[in-house]
Structure formats: structure tokens, C-alpha cells
C-alpha positions as CSV (number, residue, x, y, z in Angstrom):
1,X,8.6,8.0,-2.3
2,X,10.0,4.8,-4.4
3,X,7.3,6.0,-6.7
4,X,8.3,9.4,-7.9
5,X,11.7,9.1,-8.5
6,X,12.1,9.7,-12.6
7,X,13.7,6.5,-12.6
8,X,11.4,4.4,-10.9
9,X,9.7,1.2,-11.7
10,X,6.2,-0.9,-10.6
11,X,8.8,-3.5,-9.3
12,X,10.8,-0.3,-7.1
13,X,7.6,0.5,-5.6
14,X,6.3,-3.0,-4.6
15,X,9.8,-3.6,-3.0
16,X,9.6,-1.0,-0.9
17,X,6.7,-2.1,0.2
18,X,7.4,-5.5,0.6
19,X,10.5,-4.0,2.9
20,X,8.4,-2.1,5.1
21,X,5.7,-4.4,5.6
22,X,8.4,-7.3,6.3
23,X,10.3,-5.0,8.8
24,X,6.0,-4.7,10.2
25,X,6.2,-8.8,10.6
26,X,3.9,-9.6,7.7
27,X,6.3,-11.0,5.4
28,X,5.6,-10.1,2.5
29,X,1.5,-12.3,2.4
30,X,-1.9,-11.3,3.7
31,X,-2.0,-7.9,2.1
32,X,-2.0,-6.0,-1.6
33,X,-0.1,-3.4,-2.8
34,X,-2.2,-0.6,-5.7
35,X,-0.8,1.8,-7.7
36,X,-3.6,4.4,-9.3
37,X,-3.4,7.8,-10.4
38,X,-6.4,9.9,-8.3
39,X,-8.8,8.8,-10.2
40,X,-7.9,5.2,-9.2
41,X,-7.2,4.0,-12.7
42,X,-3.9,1.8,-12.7
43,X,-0.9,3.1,-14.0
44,X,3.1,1.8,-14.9
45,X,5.2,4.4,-12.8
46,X,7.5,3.9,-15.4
47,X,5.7,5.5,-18.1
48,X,4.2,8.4,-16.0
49,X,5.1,11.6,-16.7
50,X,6.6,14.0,-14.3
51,X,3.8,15.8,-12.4
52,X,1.5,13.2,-12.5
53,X,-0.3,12.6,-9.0
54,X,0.9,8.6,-8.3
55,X,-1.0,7.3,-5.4
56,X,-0.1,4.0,-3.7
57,X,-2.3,1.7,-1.4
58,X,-1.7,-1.2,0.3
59,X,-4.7,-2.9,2.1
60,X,-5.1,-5.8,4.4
61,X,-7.4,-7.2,7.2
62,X,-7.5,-6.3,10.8
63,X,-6.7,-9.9,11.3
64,X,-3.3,-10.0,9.4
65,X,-2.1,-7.0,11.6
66,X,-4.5,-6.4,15.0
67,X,-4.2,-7.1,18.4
68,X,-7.2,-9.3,19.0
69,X,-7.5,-9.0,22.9
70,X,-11.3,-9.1,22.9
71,X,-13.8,-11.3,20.3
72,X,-15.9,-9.6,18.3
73,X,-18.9,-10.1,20.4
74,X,-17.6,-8.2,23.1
75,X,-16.6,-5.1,21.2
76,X,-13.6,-6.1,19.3
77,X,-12.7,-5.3,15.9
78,X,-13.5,-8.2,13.3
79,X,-11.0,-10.0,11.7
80,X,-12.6,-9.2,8.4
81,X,-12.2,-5.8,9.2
82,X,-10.3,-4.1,5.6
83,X,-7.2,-1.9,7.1
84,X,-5.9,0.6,4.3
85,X,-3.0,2.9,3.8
86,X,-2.3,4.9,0.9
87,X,-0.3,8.0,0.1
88,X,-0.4,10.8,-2.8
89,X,2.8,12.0,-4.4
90,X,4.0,14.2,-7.7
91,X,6.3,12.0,-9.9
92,X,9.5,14.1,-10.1
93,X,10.8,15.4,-13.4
């Protein structure tokens, strides 16, 4: 949502972010933060205009946030594994 806002910044967005994935226990490292219209070509959030589609990922590796209880050898998920989270808003006018 810190990306729709008509008011709000790149530097907004990553923040919140940052906040969430702290509160998570990562800290702010081991994962990266996109922000892409649909067609995943970068854009400034500050410079879209209202009813653009803003879509924000953040992507890291099963081994910066999984439960490792089991090596991989035995059926657990690899370390390398990519882990990804992204959402699709509107920018408000």
C-alpha cells in the first residue's frame, strides 16, 4: 500500500519493506525489494500516474527465511531455493 499513495516515494516503499521484513527477523539483508509496472519494467512511484498498476516484489532464498529441519537429501527444501512475494495495486489519484 506505501506504493499508491499520490504522495509516495521509491524510498516510502522500500521502508516499508524494510519494516516488515525487520519485524520477520531478517534485518533488513539477504533479500531484494522490485518495483515494476506489470510488464516488469522498473518504474519511480513518484512519477507514476494515478491508475497505473505498481507491482512490488521482494525475493529471497529459502535459506534466509526456512526452517531447515531436514537436509536436502532427505526431502528438504534447498537453501538456494528463490522465495518470492509480490503484490499488484492502482496508484491512487
Amino acid at each position: 500500500r506505501a506504493a499508491i499513495v499520490p504522495s509516495a516515494t521509491d524510498t516510502d516503499v522500500t521502508t516499508a519493506v524494510s519494516n516488515v521484513m525487520t519485524a520477520a527477523g531478517l534485518q533488513g539483508s539477504g533479500y531484494t525489494t522490485t518495483v515494476t509496472d506489470t510488464s516488469n519494467n522498473n518504474l519511480t512511484v513518484s512519477s507514476t500516474t494515478a491508475g497505473t498498476a505498481i507491482k512490488v516484489t521482494v525475493q529471497c532464498t529459502w535459506g534466509s527465511v526456512g526452517v531447515h529441519p531436514l537436509p536436502t537429501a532427505l526431502g528438504g527444501i534447498s537453501t538456494t531455493k528463490p522465495v518470492k512475494g509480490q503484490t499488484v495495486m492502482r496508484k491512487e489519484g
